[in-house]
Every structure is written in C-alpha cells, then in structure tokens.
N, C-alpha and C positions, 0 to 999 in steps of 0.2 A: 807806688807811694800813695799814702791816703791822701784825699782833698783837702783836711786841713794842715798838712805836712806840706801839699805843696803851695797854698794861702803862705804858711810861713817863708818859705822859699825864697815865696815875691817878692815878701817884706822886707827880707832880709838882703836878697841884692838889691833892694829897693835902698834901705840904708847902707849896703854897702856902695852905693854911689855916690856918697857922700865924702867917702875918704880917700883923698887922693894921695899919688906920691908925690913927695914936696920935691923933688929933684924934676918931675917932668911935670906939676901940676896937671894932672889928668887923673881923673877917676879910677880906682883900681879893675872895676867892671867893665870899663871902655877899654884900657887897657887890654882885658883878656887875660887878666890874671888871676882870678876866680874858675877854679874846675869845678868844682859841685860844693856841694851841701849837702850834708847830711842832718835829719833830725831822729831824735830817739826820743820820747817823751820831751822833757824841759829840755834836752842836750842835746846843742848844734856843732857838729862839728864842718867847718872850711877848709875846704882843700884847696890849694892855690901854689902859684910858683912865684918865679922872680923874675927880672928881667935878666939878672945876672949871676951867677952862683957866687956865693961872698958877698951878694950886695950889702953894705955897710947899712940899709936901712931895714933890716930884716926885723929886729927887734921893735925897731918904732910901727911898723906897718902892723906886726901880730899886736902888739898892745892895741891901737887905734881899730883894727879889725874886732878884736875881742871886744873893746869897749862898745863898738856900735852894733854889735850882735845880739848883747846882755840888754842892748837898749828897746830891743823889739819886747811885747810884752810875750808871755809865756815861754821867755827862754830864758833858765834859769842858769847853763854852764856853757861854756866855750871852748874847744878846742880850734887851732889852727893849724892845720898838718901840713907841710911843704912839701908839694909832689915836683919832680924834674922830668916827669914825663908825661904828655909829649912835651918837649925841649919848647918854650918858648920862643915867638919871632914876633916880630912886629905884622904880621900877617892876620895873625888873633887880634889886632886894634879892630874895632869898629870906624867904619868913615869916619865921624866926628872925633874923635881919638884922634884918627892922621892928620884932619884938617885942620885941628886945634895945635898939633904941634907943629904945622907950617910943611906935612910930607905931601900935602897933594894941594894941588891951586883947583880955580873953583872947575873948572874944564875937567879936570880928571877925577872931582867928584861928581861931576853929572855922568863922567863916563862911570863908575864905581856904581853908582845908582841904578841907570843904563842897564849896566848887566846884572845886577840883581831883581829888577825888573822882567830883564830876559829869562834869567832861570826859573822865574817864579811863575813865568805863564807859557808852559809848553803842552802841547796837546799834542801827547802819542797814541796815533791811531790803534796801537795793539792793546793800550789799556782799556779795559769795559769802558762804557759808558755810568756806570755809575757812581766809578772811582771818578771819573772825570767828573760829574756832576757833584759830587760834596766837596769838592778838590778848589773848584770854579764858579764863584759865585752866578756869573752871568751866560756859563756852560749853555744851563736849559735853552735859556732864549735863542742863544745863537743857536743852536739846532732846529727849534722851533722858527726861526726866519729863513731856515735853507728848504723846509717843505718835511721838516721831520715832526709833521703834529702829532704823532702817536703820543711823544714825550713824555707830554705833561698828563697821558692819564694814569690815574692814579692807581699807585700799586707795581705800575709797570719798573720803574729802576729799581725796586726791590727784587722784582725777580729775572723778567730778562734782560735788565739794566745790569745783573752781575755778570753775565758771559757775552752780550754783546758787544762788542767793541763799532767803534764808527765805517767801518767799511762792511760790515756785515749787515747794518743800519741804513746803511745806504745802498745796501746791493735789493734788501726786503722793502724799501721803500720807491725803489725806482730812482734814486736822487744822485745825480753827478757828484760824484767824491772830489772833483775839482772845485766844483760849488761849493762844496764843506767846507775846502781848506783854506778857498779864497778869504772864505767869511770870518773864520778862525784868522788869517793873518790879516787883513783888516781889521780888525780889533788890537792889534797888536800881540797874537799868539804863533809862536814859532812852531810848527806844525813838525813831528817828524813820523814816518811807516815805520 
C-alpha cells in the first residue's frame, strides 16, 4: 500500500473511533470490529463485522460509518462490506474496550498489560543479532554492558549482525552466555534458545 494510502488509513480509523455502537457505547475500533480498509483513488471501502449476525443495528452503524469516512478529506465514496469471517468474539476488544464495559477489574488489566509487555520483549537467542537490534530499542546497549564492544562498530549489524545470532557472539567474544541472558532478563526480557 502506498504511504499516502496508508496516511488515509490512520485517518480513517482515526475517525472511525469516534462512532460508537449505542447498545454498548464503545468505539467500533475498540470493539474490533473494523477488518481493513481499503482505498482506491477517492474510494474507501470498510470491511467490518458485527457482534451478532441480524444485529438490529446494522443499518444505523453502515450509515454513521459512511458518514465519518466521506468526513476525511480526499475521500470521495464509501462503501461498507460486512465480512463474517473470522467470526467475531469479544477477544478482538482492546483492553479499554473490556474495561469500559466492566469485563475486567483493574488487576486483570494490569495482568492483560503484563502479558503484552511480556510478548513484546523476548530475546530468542536463534534470531541474528540484527533482527534483535531494530527489533529492540535498548538491544545495543545491553550487549554492549555484557563485554560485547564490537557492537557498536559501525557497519558491523549490517553485515555480520545478519547471521550472527547471540550465542555465536558470545562463543567469538569470549563472553558467558549466562551473562547475556542474566542482563536481558534484568531488564525485563524473557529470554528463550
């Protein structure tokens, strides 16, 4: 998709968080009811589902979806397609979704948090080093604090930053692989071989 295809994109679930459904006051975007977008020149078409097949608010939703899509500038037509797959669940809410409608107290969104956290920062020793370094903001340094100075010269994660991985890094630098991983889960990185 071109760059300013997906500029519109933003915009567009940008304003589509604006229209909620009036039976559960919630966003249709937090919700999870939004599958894609599509743009074609001025022509946006919304793919989306329901909560429930028959829902009695289907019409009200495509009009209010149409109207705040025509609302972005350079979109000139709207379509809104009703996809039923995959099958909607409440699993597609976003945290705030759940907690707005009273599904989770605040403990089990700090657990919901928690693990999103945890998926987001894992360090598998089989992946190069380089994927890990644009992956991981704070990657470099942490390797650089375990005695991996090569790191940061330059040039080197372009080229054997693509096939090095961290245990081969550490076998060439002399450096305890137990050291690595310490320093990765101090940080809070779940480390897996």
């Amino acid at each position: 998709m071109q760059e300013k295809n997906l500029k519109l994109v933003d915009k567009i679930m940008t304003t589509l968080q604006g229209v909620e459904d009036p039976e559960l006051l919630v966003d249709i975007v937090n919700l999870g009811l939004i599958y894609g977008i599509d743009i074609e020149g001025d022509h946006a078409t919304v793919k989306m589902t329901l909560t429930i097949v028959g829902c009695p608010l289907s019409t009200y939703l495509q009009n209010t979806i149409e109207k705040a899509v025509l609302s972005v500038p350079k979109i000139k037509t709207c379509d809104v397609k009703l996809v039923w797959y995959p099958v909607w669940s409440p699993e597609r809410m976003t945290i705030a979704a759940k907690k707005q409608l009273g599904m989770l107290d605040n403990e089990q969104v700090l657990d919901q948090e928690n693990k999103i956290e945890e998926t987001e920062k894992i360090i598998d020793f089989s992946v190069p080093i380089k994927k890990l370094a644009e992956e991981y903001p704070d990657f470099i340094q942490i390797m650089y604090d375990c005695g991996f100075t090569r790191i940061k010269i330059p040039g080197l994660l372009s080229t054997v930053g693509r096939v090095m991985t961290i245990p081969l890094g550490a076998q060439a630098m002399k450096i305890d692989l137990d050291k690595i991983r310490q320093a990765f889960e101090d940080k809070g990185y779940k480390v897996i071989d």
